[in-house]
MIDOSE-1310 file (N, C-alpha, C; in nm, 2 decimals, decimal comma, always signed):
residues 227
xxxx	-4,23/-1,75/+3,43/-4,34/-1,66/+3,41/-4,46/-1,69/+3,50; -4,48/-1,83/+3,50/-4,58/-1,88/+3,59/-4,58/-1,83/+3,73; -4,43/-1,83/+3,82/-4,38/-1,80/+3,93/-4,46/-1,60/+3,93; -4,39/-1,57/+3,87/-4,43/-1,41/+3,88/-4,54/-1,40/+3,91
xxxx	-4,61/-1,46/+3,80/-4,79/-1,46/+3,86/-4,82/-1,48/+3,92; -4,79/-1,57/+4,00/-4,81/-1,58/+4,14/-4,81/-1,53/+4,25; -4,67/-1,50/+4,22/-4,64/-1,36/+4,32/-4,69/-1,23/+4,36; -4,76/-1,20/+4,20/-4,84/-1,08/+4,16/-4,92/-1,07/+4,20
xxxx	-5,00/-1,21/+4,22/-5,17/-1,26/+4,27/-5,16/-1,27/+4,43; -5,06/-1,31/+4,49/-5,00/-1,30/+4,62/-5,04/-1,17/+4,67; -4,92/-1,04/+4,64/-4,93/-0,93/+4,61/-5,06/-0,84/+4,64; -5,09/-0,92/+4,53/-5,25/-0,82/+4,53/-5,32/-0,92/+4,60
xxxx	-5,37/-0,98/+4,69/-5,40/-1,08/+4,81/-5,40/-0,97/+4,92; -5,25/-0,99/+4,94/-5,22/-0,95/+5,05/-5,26/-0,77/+5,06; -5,24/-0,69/+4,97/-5,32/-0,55/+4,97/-5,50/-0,56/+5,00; -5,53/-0,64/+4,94/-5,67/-0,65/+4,97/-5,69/-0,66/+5,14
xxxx	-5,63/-0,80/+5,15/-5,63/-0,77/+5,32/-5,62/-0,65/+5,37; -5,50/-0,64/+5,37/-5,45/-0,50/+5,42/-5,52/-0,41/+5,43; -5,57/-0,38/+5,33/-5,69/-0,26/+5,32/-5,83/-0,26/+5,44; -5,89/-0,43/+5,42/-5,95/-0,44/+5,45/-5,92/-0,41/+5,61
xxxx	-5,83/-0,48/+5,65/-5,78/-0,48/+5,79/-5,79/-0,34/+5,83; -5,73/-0,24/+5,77/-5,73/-0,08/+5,80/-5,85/-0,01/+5,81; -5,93/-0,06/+5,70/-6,09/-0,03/+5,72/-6,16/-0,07/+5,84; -6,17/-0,18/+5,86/-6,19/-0,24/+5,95/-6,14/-0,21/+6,15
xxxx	-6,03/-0,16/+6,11/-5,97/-0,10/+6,23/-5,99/+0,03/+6,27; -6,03/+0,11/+6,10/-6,08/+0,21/+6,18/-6,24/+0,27/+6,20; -6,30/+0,18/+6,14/-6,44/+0,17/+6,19/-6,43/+0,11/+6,31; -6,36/+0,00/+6,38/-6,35/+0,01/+6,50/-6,34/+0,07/+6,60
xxxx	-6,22/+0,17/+6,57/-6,20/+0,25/+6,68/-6,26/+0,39/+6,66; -6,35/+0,40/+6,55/-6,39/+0,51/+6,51/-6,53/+0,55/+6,64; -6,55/+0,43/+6,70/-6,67/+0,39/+6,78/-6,60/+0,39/+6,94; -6,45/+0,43/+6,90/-6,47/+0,42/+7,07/-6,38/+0,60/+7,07
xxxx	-6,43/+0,63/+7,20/-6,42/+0,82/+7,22/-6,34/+0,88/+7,31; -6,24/+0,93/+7,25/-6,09/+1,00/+7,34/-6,21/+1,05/+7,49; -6,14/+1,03/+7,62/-6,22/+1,11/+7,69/-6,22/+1,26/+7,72; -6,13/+1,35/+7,69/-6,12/+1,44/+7,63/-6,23/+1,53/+7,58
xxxx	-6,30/+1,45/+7,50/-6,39/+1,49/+7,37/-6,36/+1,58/+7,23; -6,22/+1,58/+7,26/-6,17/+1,66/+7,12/-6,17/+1,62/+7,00; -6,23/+1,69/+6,92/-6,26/+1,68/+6,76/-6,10/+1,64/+6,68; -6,14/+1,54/+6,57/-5,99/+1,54/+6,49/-5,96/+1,68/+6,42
xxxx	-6,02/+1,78/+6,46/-5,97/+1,92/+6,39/-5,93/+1,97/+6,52; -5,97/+1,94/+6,66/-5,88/+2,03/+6,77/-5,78/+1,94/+6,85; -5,75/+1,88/+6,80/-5,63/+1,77/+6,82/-5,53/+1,82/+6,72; -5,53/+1,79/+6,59/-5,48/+1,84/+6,51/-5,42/+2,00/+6,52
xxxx	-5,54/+2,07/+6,56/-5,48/+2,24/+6,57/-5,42/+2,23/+6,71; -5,39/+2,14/+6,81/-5,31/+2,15/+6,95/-5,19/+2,05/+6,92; -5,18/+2,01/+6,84/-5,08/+1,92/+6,79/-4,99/+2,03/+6,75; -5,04/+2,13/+6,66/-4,95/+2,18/+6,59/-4,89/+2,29/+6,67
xxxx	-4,95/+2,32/+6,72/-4,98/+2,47/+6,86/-4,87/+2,45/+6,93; -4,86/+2,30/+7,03/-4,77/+2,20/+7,08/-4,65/+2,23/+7,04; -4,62/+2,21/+6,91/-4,52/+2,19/+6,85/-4,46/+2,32/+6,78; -4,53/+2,45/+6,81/-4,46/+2,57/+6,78/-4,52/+2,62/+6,64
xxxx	-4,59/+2,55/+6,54/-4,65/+2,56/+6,43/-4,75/+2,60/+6,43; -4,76/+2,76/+6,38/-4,86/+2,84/+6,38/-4,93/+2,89/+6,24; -4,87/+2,87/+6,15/-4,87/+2,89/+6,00/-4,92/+2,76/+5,86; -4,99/+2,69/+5,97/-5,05/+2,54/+5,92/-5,19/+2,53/+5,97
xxxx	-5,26/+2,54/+5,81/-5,43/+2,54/+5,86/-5,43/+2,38/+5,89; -5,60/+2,38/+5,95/-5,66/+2,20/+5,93/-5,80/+2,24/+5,88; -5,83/+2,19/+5,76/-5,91/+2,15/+5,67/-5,98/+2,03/+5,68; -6,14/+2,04/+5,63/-6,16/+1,95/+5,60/-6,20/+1,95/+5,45
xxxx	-6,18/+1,80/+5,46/-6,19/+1,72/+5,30/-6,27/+1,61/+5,29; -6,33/+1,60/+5,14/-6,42/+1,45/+5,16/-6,35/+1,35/+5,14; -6,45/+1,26/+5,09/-6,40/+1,13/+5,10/-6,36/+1,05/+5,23; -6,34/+0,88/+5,27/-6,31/+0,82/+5,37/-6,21/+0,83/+5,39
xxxx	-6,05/+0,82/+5,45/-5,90/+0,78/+5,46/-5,85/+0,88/+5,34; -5,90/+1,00/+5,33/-5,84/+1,10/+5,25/-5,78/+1,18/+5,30; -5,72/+1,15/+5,45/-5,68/+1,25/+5,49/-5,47/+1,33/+5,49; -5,43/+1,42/+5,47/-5,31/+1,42/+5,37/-5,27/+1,55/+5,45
xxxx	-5,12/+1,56/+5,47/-5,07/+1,72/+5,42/-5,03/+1,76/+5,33; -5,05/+1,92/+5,26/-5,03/+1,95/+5,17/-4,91/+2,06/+5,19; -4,80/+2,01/+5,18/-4,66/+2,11/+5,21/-4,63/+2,23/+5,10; -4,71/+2,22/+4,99/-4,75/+2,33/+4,91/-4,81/+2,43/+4,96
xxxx	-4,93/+2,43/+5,02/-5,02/+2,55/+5,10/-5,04/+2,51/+5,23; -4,96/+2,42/+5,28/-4,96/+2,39/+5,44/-5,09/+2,41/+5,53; -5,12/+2,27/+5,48/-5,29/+2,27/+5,48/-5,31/+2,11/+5,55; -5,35/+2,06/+5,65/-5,38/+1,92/+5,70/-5,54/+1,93/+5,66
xxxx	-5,51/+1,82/+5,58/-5,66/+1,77/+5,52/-5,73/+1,66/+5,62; -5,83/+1,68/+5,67/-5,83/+1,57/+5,73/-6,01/+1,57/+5,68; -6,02/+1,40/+5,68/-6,17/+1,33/+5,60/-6,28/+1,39/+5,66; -6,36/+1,35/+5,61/-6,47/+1,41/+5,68/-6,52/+1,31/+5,85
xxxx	-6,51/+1,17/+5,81/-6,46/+1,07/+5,92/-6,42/+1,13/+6,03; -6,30/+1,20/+5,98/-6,18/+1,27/+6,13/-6,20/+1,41/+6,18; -6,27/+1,49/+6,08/-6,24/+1,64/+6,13/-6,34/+1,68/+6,25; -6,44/+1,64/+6,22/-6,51/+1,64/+6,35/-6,58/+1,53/+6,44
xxxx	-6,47/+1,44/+6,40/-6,50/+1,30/+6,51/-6,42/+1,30/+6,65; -6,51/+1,26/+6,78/-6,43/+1,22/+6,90/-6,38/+1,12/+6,91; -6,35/+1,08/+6,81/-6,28/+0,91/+6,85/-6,14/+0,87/+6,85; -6,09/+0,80/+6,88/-5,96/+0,73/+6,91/-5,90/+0,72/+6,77
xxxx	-5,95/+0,69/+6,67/-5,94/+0,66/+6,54/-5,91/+0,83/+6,49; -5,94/+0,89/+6,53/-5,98/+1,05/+6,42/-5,83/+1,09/+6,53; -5,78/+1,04/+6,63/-5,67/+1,16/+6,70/-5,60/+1,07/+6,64; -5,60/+0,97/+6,61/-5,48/+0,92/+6,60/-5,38/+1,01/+6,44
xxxx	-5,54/+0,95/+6,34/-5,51/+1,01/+6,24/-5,49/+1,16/+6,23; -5,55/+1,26/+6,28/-5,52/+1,43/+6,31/-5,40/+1,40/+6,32; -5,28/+1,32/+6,48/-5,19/+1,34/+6,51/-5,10/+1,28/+6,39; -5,13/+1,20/+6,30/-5,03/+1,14/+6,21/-5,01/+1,22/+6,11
xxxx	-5,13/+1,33/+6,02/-5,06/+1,39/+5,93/-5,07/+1,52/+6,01; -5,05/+1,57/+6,12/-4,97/+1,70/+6,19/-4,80/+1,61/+6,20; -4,80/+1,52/+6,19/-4,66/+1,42/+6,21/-4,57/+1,53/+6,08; -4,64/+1,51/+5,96/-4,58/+1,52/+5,85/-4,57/+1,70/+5,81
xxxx	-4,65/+1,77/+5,89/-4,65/+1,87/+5,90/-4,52/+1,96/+6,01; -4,50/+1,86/+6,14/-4,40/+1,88/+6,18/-4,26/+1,84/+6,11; -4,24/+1,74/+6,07/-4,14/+1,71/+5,94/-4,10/+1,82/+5,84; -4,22/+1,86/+5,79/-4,15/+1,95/+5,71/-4,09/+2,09/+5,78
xxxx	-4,17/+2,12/+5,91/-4,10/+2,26/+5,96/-4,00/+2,19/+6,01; -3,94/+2,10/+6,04/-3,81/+2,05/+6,09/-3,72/+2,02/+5,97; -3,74/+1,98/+5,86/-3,67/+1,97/+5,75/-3,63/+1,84/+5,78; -3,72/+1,72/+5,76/-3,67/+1,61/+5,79/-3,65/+1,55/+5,65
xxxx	-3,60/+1,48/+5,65/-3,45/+1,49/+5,54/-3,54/+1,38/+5,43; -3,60/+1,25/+5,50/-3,68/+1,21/+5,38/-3,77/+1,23/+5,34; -3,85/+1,30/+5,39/-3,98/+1,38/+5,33/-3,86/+1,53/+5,27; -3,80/+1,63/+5,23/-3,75/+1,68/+5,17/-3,71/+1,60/+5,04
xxxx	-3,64/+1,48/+5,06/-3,61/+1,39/+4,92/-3,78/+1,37/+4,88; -3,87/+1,31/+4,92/-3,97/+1,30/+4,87/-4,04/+1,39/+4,80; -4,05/+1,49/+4,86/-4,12/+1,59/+4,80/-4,04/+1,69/+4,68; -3,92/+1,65/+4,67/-3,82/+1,67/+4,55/-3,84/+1,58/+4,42
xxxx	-3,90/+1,46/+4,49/-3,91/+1,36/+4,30/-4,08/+1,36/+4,28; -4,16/+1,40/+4,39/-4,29/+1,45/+4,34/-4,36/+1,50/+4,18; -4,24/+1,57/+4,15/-4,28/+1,62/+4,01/-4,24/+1,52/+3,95; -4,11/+1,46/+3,95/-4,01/+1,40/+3,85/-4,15/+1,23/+3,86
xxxx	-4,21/+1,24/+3,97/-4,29/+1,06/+3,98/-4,44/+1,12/+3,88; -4,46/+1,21/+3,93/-4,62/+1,26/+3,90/-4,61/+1,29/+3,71; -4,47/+1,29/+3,68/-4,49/+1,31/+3,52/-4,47/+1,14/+3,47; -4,35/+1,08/+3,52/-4,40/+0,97/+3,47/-4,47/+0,88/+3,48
xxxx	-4,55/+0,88/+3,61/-4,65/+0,81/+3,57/-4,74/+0,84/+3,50; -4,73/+0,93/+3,48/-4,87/+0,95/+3,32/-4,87/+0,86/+3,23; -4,71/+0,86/+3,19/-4,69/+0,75/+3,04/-4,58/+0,64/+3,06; -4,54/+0,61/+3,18/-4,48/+0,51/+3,20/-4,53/+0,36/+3,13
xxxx	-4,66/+0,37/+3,18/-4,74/+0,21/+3,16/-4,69/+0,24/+2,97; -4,76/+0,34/+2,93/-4,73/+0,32/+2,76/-4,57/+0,31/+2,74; -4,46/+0,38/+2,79/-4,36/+0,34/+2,72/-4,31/+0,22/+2,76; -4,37/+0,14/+2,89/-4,34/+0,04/+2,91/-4,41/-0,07/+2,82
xxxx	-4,55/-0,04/+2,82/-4,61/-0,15/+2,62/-4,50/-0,16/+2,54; -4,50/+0,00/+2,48/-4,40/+0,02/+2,39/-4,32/-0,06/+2,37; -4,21/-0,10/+2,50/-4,13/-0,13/+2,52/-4,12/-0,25/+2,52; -4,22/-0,34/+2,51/-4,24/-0,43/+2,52/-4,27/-0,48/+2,36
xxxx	-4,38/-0,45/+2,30/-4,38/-0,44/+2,16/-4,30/-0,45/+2,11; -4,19/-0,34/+2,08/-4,08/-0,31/+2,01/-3,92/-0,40/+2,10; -3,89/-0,45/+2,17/-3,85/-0,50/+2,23/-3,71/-0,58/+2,16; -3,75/-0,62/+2,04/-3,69/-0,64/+1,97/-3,63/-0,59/+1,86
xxxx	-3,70/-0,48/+1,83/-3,65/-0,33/+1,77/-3,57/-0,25/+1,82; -3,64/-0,22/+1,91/-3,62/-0,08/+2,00/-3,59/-0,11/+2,12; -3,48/-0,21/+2,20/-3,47/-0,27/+2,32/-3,44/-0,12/+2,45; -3,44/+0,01/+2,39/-3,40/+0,09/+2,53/-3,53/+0,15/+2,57
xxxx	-3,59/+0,16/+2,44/-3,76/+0,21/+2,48/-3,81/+0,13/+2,63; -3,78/+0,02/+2,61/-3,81/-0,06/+2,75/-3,74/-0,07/+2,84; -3,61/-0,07/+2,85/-3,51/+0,06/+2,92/-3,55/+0,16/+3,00; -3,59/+0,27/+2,89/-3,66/+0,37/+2,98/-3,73/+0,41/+3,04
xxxx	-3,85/+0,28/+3,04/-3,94/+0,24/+3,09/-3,92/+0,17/+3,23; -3,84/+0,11/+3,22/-3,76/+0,07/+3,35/-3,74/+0,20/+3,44; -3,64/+0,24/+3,41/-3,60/+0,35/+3,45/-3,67/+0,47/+3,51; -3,79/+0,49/+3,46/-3,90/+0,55/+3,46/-3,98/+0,49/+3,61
xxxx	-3,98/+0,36/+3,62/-4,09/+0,28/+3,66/-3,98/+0,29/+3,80; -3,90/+0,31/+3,81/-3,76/+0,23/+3,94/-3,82/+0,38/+4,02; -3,82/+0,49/+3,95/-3,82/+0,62/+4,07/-3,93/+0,60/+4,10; -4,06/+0,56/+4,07/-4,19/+0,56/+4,13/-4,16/+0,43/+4,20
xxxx	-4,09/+0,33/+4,23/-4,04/+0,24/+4,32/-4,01/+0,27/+4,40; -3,89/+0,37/+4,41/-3,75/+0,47/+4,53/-3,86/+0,56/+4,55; -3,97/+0,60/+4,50/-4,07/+0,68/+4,58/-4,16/+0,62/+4,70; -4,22/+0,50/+4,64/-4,23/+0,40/+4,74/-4,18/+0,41/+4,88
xxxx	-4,04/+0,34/+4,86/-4,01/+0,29/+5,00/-3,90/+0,43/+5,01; -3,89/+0,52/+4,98/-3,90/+0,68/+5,07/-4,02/+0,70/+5,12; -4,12/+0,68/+5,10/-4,24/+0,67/+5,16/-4,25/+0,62/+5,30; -4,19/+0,52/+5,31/-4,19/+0,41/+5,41/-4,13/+0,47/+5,58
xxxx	-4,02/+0,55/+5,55/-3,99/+0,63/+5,67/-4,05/+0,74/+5,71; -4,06/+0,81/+5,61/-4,17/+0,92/+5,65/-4,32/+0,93/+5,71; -4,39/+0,80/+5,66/-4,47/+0,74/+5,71/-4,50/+0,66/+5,83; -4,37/+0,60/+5,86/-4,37/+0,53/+6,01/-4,30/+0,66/+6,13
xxxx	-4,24/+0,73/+6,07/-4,15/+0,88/+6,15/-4,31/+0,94/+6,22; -4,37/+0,97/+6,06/-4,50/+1,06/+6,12/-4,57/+0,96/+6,26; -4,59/+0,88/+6,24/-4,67/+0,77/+6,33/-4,63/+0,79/+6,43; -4,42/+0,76/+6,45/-4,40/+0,78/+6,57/-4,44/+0,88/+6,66
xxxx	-4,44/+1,00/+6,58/-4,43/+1,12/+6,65/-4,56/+1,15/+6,71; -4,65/+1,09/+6,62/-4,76/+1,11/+6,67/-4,86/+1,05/+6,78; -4,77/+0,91/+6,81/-4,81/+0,87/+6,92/-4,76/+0,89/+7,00; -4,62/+0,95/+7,02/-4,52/+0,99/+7,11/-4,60/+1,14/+7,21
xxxx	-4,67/+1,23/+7,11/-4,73/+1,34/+7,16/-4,88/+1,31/+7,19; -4,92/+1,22/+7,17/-5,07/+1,17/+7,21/-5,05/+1,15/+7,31; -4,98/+1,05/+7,35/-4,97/+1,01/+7,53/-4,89/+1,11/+7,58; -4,83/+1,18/+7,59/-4,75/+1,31/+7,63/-4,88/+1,44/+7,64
xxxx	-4,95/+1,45/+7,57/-5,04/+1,56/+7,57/-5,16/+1,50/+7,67; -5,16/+1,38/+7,69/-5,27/+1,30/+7,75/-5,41/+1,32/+7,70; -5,41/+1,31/+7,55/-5,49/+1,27/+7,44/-5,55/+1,12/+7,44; -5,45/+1,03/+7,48/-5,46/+0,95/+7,47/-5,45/+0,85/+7,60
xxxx	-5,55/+0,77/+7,69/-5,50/+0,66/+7,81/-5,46/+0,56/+7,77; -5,41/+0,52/+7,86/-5,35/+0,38/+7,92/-5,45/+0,27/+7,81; -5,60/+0,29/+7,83/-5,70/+0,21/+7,83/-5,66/+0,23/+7,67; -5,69/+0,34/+7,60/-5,68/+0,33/+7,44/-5,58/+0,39/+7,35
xxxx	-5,45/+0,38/+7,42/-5,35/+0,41/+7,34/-5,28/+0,31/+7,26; -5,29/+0,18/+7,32/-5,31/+0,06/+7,22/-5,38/+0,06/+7,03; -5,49/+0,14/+7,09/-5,59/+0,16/+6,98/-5,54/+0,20/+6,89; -5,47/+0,35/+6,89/-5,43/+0,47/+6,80/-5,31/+0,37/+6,78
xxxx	-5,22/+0,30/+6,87/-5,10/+0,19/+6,81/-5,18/+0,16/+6,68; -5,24/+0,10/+6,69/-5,25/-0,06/+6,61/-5,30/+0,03/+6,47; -5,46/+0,10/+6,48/-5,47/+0,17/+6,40/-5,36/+0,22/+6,28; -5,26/+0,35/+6,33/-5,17/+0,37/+6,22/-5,08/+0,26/+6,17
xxxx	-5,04/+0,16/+6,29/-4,96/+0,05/+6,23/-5,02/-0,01/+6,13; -5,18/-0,04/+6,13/-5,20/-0,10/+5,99/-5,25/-0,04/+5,92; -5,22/+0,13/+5,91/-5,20/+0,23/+5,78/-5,05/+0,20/+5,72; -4,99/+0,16/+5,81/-4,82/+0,20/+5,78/-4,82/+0,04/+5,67
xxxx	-4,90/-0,08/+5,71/-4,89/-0,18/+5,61/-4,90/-0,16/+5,51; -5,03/-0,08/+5,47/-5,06/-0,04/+5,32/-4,94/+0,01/+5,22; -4,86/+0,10/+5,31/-4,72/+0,14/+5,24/-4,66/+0,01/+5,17; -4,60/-0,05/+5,29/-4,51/-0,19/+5,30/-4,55/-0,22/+5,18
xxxx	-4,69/-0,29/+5,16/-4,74/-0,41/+5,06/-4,72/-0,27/+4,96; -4,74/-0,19/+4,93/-4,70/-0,11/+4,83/-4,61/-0,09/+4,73; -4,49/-0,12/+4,87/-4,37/-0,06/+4,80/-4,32/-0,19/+4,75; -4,32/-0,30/+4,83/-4,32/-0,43/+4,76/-4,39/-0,47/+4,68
xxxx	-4,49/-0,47/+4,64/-4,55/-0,45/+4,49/-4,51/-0,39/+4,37; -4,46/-0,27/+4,42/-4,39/-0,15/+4,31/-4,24/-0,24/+4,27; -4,18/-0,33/+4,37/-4,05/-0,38/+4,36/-4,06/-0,50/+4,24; -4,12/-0,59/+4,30/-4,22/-0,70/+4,25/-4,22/-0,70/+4,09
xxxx	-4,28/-0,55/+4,08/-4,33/-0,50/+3,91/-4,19/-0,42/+3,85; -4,13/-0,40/+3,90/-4,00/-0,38/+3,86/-3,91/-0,44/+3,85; -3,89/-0,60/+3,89/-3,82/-0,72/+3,88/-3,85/-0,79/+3,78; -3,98/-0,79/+3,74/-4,07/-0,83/+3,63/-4,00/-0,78/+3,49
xxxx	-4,05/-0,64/+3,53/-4,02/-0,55/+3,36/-3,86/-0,58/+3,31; -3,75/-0,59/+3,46/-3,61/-0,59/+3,44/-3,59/-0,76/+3,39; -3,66/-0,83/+3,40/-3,64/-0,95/+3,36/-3,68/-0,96/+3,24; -3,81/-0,94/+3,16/-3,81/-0,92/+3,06/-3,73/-0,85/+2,94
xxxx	-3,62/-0,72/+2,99/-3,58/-0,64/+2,94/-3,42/-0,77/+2,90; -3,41/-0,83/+2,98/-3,26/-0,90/+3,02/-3,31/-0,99/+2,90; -3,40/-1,12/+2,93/-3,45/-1,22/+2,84/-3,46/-1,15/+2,69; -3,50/-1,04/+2,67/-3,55/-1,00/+2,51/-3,36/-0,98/+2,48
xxx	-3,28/-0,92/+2,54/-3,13/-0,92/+2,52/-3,08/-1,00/+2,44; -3,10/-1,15/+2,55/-3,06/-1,27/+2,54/-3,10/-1,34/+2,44; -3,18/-1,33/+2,41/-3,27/-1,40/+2,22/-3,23/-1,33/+2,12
């Protein structure tokens, strides 16, 4: 038990960094300026233009690193940070979630699985954490309550690291058409690298967290068997 917790505390260590490092990277490059001068809303709308995609607004939204597509009303959200910033940091991010915007008019096969268990994740996590108490309480009663709690807890895991390609794909693509559109130099295409690469960590330590806590619950469920 002691081991786990460790691991847990580890875990959550290493997300804190992470974060921090992404923060940190993109206040950095948030300060240096495409020469260009194009806004993260006209990057984003030539990204998509580029790419044959006419039928995909760009929005802005609040909040810091809020920025998202929404394949429901095919809408690229981008922060307030990005929508009308000239910086290295704001194209990078415009170009990463037009990434996921192009995905879906391509029908790229793991963002389709993804956006298929969307509902199936977004319901259990509502009550996962309680059937997993439950399950834990009763354990000795009711040993499948915690079962299904597992069970429950595994697809918001396989949501995770589906996450994980879809998320490094979008990246590719979008650095691939930054330096191609010559959005991006020599001098700062490094930048927009490094930047989304340590968005793409946050996933990683994510998904391995979600694993982590799923090893945990399955171990418990095994041990209450066993007694």
């Amino acid at each position: 038990m002691a081991t786990q917790w460790i691991l847990f505390g580890a875990i959550a260590l290493i997300s804190w960094l992470v974060q921090n490092r992404l923060r940190s990277k993109f206040e950095q490059y948030s300060r240096v300026a495409i020469s260009n001068g194009m806004t993260g809303r006209e990057v984003a709308e030539k990204m998509l233009r580029d790419n044959g995609i006419y039928d995909v607004q760009v929005v802005s939204t609040s909040g810091m690193l809020t920025d998202h597509y929404n394949p429901m009303n095919k809408t690229v959200n981008l922060s307030e940070g990005v929508y009308g910033s000239q910086s290295v940091a704001a194209a990078a991010v415009a170009a990463h979630e037009c990434g996921h915007a192009i995905q879906h008019a391509r029908a790229y096969a793991p963002l389709q699985l993804r956006s298929k268990l969307v509902p199936i994740v977004s319901f259990s996590s509502g009550i996962v954490q309680w059937v997993l108490l439950g399950g834990i309480l009763l354990l000795k009663v009711f040993p499948y309550l915690l079962l299904a709690g597992i069970i429950m807890f595994a697809l918001t895991t396989l949501f995770s690291f589906i996450t994980l390609p879809v998320e490094i794909d979008a990246s590719r693509r979008a650095l691939v058409w930054l330096n191609g559109a010559g959005i991006t130099s020599t001098r700062n295409h490094e930048m927009a690298k490094d930047a989304l690469t340590s968005a793409a960590y946050t996933y990683v330590v994510a998904a391995l967290g979600s694993l982590a806590t799923l090893v945990y619950y399955v171990m418990i469920f095994l041990g209450g068997r066993r007694d």
